[in-house]
C-alpha positions as CSV (number, residue, x, y, z in Angstrom):
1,X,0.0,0.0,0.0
2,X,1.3,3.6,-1.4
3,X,1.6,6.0,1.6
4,X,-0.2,9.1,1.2
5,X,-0.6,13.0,2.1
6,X,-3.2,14.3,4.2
7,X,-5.1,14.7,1.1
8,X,-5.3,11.7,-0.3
9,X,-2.4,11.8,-2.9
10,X,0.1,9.2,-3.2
11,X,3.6,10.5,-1.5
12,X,6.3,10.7,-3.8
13,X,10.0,9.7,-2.8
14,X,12.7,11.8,-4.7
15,X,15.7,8.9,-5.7
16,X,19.3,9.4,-4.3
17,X,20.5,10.9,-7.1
18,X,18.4,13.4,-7.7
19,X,18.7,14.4,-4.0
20,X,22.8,14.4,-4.1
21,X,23.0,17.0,-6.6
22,X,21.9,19.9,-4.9
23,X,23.7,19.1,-1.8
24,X,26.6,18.7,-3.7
25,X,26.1,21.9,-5.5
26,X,25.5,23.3,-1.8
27,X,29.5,22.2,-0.7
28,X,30.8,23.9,-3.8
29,X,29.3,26.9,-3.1
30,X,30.5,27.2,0.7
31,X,33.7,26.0,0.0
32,X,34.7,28.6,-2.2
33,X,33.2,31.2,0.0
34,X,35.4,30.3,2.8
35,X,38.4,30.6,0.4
36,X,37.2,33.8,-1.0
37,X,36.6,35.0,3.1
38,X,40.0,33.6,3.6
39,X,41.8,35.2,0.7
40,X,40.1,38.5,2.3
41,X,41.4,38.1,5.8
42,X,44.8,36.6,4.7
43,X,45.5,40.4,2.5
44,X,44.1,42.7,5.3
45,X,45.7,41.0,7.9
46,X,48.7,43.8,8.2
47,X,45.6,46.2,8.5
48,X,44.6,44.8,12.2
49,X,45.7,47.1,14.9
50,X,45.8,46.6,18.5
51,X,45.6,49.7,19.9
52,X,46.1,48.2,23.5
53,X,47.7,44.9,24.1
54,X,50.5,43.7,22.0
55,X,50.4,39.5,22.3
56,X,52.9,37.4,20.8
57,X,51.8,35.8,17.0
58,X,51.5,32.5,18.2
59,X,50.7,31.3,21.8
60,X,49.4,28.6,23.7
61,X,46.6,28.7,26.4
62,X,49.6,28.2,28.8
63,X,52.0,31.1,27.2
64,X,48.8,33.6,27.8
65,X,48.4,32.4,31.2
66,X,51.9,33.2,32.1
67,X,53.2,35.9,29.7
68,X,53.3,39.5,31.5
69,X,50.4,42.0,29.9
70,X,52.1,44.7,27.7
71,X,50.5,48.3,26.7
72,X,51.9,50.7,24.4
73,X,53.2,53.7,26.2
74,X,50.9,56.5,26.9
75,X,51.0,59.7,28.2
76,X,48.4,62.2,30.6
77,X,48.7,66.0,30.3
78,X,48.0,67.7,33.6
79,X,44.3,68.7,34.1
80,X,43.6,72.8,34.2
81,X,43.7,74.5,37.8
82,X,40.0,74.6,37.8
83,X,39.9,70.5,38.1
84,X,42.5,71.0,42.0
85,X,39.8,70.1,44.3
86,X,38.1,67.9,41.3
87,X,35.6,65.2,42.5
88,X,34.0,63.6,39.5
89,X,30.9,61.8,40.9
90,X,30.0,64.8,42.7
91,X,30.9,67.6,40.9
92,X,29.2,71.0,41.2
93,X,29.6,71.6,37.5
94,X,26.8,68.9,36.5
95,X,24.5,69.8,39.3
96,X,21.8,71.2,37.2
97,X,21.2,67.9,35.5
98,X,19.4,66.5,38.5
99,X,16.4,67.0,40.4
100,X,16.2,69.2,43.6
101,X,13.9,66.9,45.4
102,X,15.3,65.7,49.1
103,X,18.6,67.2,47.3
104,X,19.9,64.6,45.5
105,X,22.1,66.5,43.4
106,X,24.2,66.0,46.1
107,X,24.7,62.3,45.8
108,X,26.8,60.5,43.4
109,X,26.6,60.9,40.0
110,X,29.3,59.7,38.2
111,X,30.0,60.9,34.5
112,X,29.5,58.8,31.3
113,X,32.7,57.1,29.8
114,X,33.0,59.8,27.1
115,X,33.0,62.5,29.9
116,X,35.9,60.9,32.1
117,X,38.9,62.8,32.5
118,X,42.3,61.4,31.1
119,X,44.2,64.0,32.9
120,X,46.7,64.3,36.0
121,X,44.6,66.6,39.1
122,X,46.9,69.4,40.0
123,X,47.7,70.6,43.0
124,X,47.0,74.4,44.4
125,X,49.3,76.7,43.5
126,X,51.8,76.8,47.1
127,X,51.0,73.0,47.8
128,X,53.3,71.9,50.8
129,X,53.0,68.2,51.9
130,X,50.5,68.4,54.9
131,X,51.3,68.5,58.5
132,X,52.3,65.5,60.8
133,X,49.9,63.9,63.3
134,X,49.0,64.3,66.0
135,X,50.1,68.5,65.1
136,X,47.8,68.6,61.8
137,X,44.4,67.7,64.3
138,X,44.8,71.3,65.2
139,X,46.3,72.8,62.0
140,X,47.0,72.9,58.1
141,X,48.2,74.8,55.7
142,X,45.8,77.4,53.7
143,X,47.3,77.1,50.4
144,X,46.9,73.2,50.7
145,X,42.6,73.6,51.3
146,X,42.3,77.6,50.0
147,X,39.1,77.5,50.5
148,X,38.2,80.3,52.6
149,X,33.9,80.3,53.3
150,X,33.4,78.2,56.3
151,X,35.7,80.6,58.1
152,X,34.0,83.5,56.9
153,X,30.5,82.4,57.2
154,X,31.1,80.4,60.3
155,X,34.0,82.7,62.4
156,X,31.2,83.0,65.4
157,X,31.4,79.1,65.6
158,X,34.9,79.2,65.6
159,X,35.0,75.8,63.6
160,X,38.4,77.2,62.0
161,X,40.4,80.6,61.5
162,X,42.8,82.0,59.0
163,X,46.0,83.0,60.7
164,X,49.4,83.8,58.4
165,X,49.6,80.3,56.1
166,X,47.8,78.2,58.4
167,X,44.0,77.9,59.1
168,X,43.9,76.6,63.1
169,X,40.8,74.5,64.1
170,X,40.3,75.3,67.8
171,X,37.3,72.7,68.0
172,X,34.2,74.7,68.4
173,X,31.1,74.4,66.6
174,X,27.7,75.3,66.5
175,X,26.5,73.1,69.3
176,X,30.4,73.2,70.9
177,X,30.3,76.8,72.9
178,X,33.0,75.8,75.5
179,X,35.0,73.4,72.7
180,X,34.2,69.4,71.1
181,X,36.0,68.1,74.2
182,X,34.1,69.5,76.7
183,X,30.8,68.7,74.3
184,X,32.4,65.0,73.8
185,X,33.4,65.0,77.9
186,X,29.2,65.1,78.5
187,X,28.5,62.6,76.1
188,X,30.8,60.1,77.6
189,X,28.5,60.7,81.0
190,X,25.9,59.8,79.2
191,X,27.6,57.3,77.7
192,X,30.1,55.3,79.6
193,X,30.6,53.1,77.2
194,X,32.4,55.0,75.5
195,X,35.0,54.7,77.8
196,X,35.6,51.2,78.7
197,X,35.9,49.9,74.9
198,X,32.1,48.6,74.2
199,X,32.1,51.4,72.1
200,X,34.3,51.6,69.1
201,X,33.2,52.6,65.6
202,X,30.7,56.1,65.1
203,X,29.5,57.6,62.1
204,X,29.0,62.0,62.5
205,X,26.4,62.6,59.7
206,X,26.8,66.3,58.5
207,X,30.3,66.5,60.4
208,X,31.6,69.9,59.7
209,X,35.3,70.3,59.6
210,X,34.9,66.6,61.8
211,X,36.2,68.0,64.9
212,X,33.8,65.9,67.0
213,X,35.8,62.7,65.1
214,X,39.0,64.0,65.6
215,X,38.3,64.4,69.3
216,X,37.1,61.0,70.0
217,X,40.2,59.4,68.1
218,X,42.4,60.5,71.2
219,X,39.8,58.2,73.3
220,X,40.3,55.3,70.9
221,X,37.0,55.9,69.0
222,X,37.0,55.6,65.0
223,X,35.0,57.6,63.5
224,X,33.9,58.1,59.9
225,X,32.9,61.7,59.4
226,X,30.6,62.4,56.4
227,X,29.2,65.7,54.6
228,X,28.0,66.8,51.2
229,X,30.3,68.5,49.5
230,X,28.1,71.9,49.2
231,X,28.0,75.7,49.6
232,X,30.0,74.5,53.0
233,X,33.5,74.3,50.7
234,X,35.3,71.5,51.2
235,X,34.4,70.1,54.8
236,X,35.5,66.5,54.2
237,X,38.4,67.8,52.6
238,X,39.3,69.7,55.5
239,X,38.8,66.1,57.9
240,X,41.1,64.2,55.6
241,X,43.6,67.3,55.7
242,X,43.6,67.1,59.6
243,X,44.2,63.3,59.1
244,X,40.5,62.3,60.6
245,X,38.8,59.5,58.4
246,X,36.1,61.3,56.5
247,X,34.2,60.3,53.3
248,X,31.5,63.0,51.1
249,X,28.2,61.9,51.3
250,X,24.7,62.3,52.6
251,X,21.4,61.1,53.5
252,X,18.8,61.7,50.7
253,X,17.4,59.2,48.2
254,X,19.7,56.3,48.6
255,X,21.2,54.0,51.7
256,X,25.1,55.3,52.4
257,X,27.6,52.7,52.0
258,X,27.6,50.8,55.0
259,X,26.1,47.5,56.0
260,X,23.2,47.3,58.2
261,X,23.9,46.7,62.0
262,X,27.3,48.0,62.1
263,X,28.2,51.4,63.7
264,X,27.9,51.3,67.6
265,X,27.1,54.8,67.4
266,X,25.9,57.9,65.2
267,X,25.7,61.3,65.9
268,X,24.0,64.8,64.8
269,X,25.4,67.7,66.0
270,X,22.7,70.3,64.4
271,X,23.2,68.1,60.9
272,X,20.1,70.1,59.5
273,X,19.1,67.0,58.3
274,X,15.2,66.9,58.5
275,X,14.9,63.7,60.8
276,X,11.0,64.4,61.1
277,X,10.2,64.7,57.6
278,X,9.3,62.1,54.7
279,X,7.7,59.7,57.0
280,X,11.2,59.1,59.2
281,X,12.9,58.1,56.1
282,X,16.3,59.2,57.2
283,X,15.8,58.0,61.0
284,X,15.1,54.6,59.4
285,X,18.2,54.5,57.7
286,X,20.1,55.6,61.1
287,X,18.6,52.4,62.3
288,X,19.4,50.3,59.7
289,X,23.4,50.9,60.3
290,X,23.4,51.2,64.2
291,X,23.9,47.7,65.9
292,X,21.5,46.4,68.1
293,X,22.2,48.2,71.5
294,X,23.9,51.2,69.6
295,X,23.5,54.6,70.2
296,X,22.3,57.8,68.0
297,X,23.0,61.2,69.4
298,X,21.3,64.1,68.6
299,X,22.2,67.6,69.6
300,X,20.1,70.9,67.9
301,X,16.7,71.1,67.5
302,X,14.6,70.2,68.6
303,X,16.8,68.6,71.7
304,X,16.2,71.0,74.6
305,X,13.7,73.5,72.3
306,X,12.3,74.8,75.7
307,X,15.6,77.2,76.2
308,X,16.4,77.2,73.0
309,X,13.8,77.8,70.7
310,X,14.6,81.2,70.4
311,X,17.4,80.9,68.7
312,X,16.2,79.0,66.4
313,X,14.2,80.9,64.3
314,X,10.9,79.1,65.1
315,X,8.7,79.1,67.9
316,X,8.1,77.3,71.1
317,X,5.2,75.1,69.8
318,X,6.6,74.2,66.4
319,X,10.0,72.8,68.7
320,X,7.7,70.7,70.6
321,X,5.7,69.4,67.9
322,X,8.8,68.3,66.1
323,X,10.3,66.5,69.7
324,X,6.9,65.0,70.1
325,X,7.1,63.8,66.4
326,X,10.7,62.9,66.7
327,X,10.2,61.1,70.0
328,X,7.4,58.9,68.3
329,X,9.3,57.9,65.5
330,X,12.2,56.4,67.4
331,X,9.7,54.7,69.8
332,X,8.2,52.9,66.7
333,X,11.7,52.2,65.3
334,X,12.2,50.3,68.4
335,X,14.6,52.9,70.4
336,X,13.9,54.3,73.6
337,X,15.2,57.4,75.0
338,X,18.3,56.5,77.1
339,X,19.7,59.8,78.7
340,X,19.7,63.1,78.2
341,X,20.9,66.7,79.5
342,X,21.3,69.5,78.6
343,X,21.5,69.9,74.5
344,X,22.4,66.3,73.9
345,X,19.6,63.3,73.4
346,X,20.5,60.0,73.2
347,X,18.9,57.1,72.1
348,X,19.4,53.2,72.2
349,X,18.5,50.9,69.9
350,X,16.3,48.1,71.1
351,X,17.9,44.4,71.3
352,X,14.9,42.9,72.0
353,X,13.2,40.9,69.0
354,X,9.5,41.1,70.3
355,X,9.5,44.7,69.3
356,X,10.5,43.6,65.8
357,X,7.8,41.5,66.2
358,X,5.5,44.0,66.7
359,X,6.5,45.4,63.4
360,X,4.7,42.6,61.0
361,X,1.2,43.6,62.3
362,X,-1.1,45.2,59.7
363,X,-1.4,49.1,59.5
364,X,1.6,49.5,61.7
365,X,4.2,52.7,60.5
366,X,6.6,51.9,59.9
367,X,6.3,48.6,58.7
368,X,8.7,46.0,59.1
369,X,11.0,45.3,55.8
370,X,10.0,42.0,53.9
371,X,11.8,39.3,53.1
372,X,13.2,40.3,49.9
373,X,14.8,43.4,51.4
374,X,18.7,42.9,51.8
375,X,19.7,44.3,55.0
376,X,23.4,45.3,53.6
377,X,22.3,46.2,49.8
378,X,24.2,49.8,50.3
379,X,25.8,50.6,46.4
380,X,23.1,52.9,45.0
381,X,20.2,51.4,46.7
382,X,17.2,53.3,47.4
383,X,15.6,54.4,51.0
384,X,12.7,52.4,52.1
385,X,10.7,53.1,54.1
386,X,10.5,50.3,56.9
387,X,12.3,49.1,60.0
388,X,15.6,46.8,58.9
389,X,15.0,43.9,61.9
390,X,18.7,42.2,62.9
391,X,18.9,39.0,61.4
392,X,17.6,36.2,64.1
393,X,20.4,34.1,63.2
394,X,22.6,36.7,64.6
395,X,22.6,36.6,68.5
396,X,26.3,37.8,69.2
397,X,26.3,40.6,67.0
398,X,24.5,43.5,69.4
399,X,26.8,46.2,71.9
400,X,26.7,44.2,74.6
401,X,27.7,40.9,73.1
402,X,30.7,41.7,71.3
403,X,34.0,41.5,73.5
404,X,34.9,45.3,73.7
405,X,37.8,47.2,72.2
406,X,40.8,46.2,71.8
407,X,39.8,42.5,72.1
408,X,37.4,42.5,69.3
409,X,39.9,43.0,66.9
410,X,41.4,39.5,67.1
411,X,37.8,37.8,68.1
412,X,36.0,36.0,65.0
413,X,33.1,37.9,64.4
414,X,29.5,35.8,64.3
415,X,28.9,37.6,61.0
416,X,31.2,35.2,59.4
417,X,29.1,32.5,59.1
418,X,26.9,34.6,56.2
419,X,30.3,35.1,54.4
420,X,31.0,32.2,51.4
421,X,33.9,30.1,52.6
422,X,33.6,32.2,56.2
423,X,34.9,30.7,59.3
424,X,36.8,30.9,62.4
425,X,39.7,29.2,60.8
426,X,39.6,30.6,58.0
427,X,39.4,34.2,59.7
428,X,42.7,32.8,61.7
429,X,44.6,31.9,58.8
430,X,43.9,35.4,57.4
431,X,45.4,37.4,60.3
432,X,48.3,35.3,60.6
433,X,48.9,36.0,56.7
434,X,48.8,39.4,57.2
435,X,51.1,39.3,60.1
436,X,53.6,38.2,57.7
437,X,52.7,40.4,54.8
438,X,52.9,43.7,56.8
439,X,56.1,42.8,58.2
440,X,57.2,42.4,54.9
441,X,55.7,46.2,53.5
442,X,57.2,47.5,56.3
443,X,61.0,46.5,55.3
444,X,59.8,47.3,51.7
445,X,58.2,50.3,52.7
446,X,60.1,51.5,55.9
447,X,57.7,55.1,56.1
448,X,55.0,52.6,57.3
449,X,54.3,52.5,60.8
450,X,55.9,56.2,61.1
451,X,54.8,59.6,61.2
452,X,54.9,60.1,57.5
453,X,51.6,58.1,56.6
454,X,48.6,59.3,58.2
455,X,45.2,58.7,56.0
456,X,45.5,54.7,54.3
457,X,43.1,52.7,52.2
458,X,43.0,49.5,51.8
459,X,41.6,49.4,48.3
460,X,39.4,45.7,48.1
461,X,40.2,44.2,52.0
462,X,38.2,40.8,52.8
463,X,38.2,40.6,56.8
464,X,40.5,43.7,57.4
465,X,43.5,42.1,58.3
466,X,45.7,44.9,57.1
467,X,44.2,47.5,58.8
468,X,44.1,45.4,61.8
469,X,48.0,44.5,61.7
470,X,48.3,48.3,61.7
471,X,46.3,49.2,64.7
472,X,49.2,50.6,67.1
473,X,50.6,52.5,64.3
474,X,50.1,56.4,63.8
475,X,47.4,55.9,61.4
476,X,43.6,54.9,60.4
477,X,42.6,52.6,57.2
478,X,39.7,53.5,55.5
479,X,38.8,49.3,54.4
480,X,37.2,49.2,51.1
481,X,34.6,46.4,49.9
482,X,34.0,45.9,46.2
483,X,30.1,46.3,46.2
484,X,30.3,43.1,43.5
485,X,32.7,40.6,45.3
486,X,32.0,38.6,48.6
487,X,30.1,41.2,51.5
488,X,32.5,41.2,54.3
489,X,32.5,44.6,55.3
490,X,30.1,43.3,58.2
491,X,32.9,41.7,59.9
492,X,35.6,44.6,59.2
493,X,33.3,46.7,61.9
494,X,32.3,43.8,63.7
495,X,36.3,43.6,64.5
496,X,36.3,47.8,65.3
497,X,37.6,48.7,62.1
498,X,35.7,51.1,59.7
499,X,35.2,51.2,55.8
500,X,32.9,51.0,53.2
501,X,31.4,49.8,49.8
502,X,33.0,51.1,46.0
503,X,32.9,50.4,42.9
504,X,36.5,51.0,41.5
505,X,35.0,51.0,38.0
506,X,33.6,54.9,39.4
507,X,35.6,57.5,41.3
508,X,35.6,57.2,44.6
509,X,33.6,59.6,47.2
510,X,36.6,62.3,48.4
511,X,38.5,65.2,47.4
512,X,41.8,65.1,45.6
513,X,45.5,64.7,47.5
514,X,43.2,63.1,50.8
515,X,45.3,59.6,51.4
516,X,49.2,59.0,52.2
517,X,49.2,55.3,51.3
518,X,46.7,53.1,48.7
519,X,47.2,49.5,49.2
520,X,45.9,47.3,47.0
521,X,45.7,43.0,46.6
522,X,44.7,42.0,43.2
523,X,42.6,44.1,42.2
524,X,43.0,43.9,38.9
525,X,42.9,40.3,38.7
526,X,39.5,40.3,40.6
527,X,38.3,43.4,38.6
528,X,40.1,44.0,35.1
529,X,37.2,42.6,33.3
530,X,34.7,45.1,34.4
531,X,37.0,48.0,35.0
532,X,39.7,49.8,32.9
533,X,42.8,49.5,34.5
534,X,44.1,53.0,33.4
535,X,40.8,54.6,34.8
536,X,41.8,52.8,38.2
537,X,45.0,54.2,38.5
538,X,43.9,57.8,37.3
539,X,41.8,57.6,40.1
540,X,44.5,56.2,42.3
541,X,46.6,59.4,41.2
542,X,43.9,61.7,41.9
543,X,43.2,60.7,45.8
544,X,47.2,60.0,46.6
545,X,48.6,63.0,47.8
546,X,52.2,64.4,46.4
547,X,55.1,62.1,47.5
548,X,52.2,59.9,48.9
549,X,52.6,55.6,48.4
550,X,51.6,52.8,46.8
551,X,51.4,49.6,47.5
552,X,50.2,47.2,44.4
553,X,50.2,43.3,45.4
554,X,49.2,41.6,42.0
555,X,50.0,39.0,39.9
556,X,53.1,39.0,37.7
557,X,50.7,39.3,34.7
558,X,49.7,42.8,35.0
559,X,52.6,44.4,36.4
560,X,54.4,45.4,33.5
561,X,51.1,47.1,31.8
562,X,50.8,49.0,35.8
563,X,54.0,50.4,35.2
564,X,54.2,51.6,32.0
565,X,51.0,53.8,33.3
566,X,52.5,54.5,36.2
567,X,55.4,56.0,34.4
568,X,52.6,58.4,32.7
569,X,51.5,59.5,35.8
570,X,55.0,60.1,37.2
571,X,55.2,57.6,39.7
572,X,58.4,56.4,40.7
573,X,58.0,52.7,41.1
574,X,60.4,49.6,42.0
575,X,58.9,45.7,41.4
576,X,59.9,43.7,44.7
577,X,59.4,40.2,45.4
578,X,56.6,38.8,48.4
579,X,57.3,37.7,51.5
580,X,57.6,34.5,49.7
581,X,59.5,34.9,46.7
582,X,56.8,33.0,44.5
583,X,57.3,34.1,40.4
584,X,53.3,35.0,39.6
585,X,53.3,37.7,42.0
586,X,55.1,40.5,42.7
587,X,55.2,43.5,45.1
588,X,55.3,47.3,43.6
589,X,56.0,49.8,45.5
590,X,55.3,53.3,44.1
591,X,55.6,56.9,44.9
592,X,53.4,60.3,43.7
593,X,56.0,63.0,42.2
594,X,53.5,65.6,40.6
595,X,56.5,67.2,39.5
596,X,56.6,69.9,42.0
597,X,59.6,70.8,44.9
598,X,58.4,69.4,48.0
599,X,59.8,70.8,50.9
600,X,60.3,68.5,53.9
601,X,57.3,67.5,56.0
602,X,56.6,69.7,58.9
């Protein structure tokens, strides 16, 4: 029986023959395409030109493993004098682009690639390399921040004053009528664990010229100070001048770069930041960072609006309307009011889970977050608007759990456990590795651990180790997280330390000539897919100060392509081996010449 179509009609089977001759005709046809594509390829092939990397004609998988990155040289003119105090993800100049609302032009917005600058920042005209610590706390020189407004606008506050070459910061402030210590000498009344070592890390939103962080670093308190750079020129410039950890930033649409539960305290010294308004919003994200049994501080209205409403522009029942409002907020937040006297409030955050718990009932403001809401998401993530609740899992992680300072340094934070790979032993085996590797920088590098290096970074840390295996030195390290590799900026403050998320594919959030030392352990091998490594080291150049270090740890492959940029940039560099000796990675140790005569340090 014939098969047939759906139709009825008998199906008809084409013979071999007739069905080879196409397909035949088919493989002529491709086959002398490819030789014609060939012939093409094979006469332009002089034509191809890398602009970048130079490779050798033939290599193995093997040979590109282990053959050192080259890049033609290149050169970088010097930016104009109107880029000195440049800061590309928050510069003034593209301000008007963005909205107004909760003043977000404030917060970082980073230019397009087309828009970056391939230049070398200069320096001010009269540049000196800054004072030594401890002497700089109280002094710098003019010509190295000339920015004159604060002291002008602000000379009744007496946050700073012009005198010959230096400006002089004698520690007052709005809310500091008989000086920050005596201010910071109340506080620790109210506060005595501020004394004993519980606490440690503090955040000072809308810091000024961060005289309240400067003051608590001679009590053994770290503290990152944080501003906006505004009409209020250059404040963090002016911290990281001093040599007091400060970063430019501020509270408006997004989270800042910290992980939640974190900071043991956080403080407001008449911020003018409207803690009543948007539903809480900013209160809630003061929440989210403070650890469970931390503390916020808040000094300035509407704190003590019965004697001083006058002053303030408002009256008395507007003052009380905002403390009553204030006061039920942080009830609902879970805080209670813990002491207060005189101008200064403080409040605790709650450690008890029930009033979390509280939190999931319907129609209750502010809500607790969901489920889906990452606690630590900090890299341009926006403000929501309910309660952040510490993880259950987490028991050992609040104030009064943690051993206090100095032992928590060496103590395995809890917070390892949500860290791929994280554990006690492996947190061991880190500090004793560092242990070895800074005994090593320091014979490379023998200006570490002196008075010569103030402000560090420790570009893409993992538990913090090098900042902690410089704790006793003359310094603080600013520990940097990449906001796309492994979250373990948890445990750096868990451990005391202080630091913060970035991006090194962006610029990061400070003013030019702000840090001594950059350190940095593979970076590029972790990042050079995603970021340019010539934009890195502009950057690099930008935030090192004249005569300031470097210290690159990376694999053998990229060095030679770090130095021919660092050549542009006039960095004086030598390639040293590890600790170790081992071939695929090397140790270079670099130095900032902008070209000018540096005078010795004072």
């Amino acid at each position: 029986m014939k098969n047939k179509d759906r139709d009825g009609k008998p199906l008809i089977h084409p013979d071999k023959t007739s069905r080879m001759v196409p397909m035949t005709l088919m493989f002529l046809v491709l086959c002398g395409f490819s030789f014609y594509l060939g012939g093409i390829f094979c006469n332009n092939k002089d034509k191809l030109v890398i602009e970048e990397v130079e490779r050798p004609a033939k290599t193995s998988p093997k040979d590109v493993i282990s053959s050192p990155l080259q890049i033609k040289p290149v050169s970088f003119p010097e930016c104009g004098s109107d880029y000195q105090d440049y800061t590309p993800c928050t510069d003034p100049r593209r301000w008007r682009k963005y909205s107004l609302h909760r003043l977000s032009f404030f917060e970082r917005h980073c230019p397009p690639i087309f828009e970056r600058k391939e230049c070398l920042v200069p320096p001010p005209d009269g540049y000196k390399p800054p004072i030594k610590w401890p002497k700089s706390k109280n002094e710098c020189w003019y010509r190295n921040v000339p920015y004159n407004w604060i002291n002008k606008q602000k000379s009744n506050q007496n946050w700073l004053r012009k005198q010959g070459e230096k400006f002089f910061f004698p520690g007052g402030g709005t809310m500091f009528p008989r000086g920050v210590s005596a201010y910071v000498d109340l506080m620790t009344d109210l506060i005595p664990g501020m004394k004993d070592g519980t606490v440690r890390t503090a955040l000072d939103t809308g810091c000024g010229v961060a005289s309240w962080g400067g003051d608590l670093l001679d009590r053994g308190l770290l503290t990152v100070s944080l501003a906006p750079r505004d009409n209020h020129e250059a404040q963090v410039q002016f911290a990281l001048e001093r040599g007091i950890p400060a970063i430019l930033g501020i509270i408006s649409t997004q989270r800042l770069p910290f992980p939640s539960n974190s900071f043991d305290m956080a403080h407001c010294s008449r911020c003018l930041i409207p803690w009543t308004e948007f539903g809480g919003l900013y209160l809630l994200e003061i929440h989210r960072m403070l650890r469970p049994g931390g503390f916020w501080v808040l000094s300035g209205p509407p704190v003590n609006y019965q004697n001083r409403w006058r002053g303030w522009n408002t009256t008395v029942e507007e003052q009380k309307s905002d403390y009553d409002k204030l006061q039920d907020y942080l009830t609902s937040m879970c805080f209670k009011l813990y002491k207060q006297k005189g101008d200064i409030a403080v409040w605790q955050k709650s450690t008890n889970p029930k009033c979390y718990d509280k939190l999931a009932s319907p129609d209750v403001y502010p809500p607790k977050c969901d489920d889906g809401t990452e606690p630590d998401a900090a890299w341009y993530t926006p403000l929501r608007p309910c309660v952040v609740a510490p993880e259950a899992k987490y028991t050992k992680s609040g104030l009064d759990s943690l051993p206090k300072w100095p032992e928590r340094l060496n103590a395995p934070p809890e917070r390892l456990s949500g860290v791929h790979g994280g554990s006690a032993s492996a947190f061991k085996h880190d500090e004793s590795k560092w242990k070895v590797r800074v005994k090593h920088y320091k014979k490379l590098l023998p200006a570490l651990g002196t008075d010569k290096i103030r402000n560090v970074m420790d570009m893409n840390t993992v538990y913090g180790g090098f900042a902690a295996e410089l704790v006793e030195d003359p310094l603080w390290v600013m520990n940097v997280v990449s906001s796309y590799s492994e979250n373990t900026l948890a445990v750096v403050f868990d451990r005391g330390l202080i630091g913060t998320y970035h991006d090194w594919c962006e610029a990061f959030s400070t003013y030019p000539r702000t840090y001594d030392l950059l350190h940095l352990d593979s970076l590029f091998t972790a990042e050079s897919q995603r970021c340019d490594m010539k934009y890195v080291l502009l950057e690099m150049d930008r935030i090192v100060r004249p005569g300031g270090y470097v210290i690159i740890r990376e694999s053998s492959y990229f060095l030679d392509a770090i130095s021919t940029i660092a050549k542009a940039m006039k960095w004086s560099c030598k390639q040293e081996d590890t600790e170790y000796a081992v071939e695929n990675e090397k140790v270079l140790i670099c130095r900032r010449n902008s070209g000018i005569l540096l005078p010795p340090r004072v």
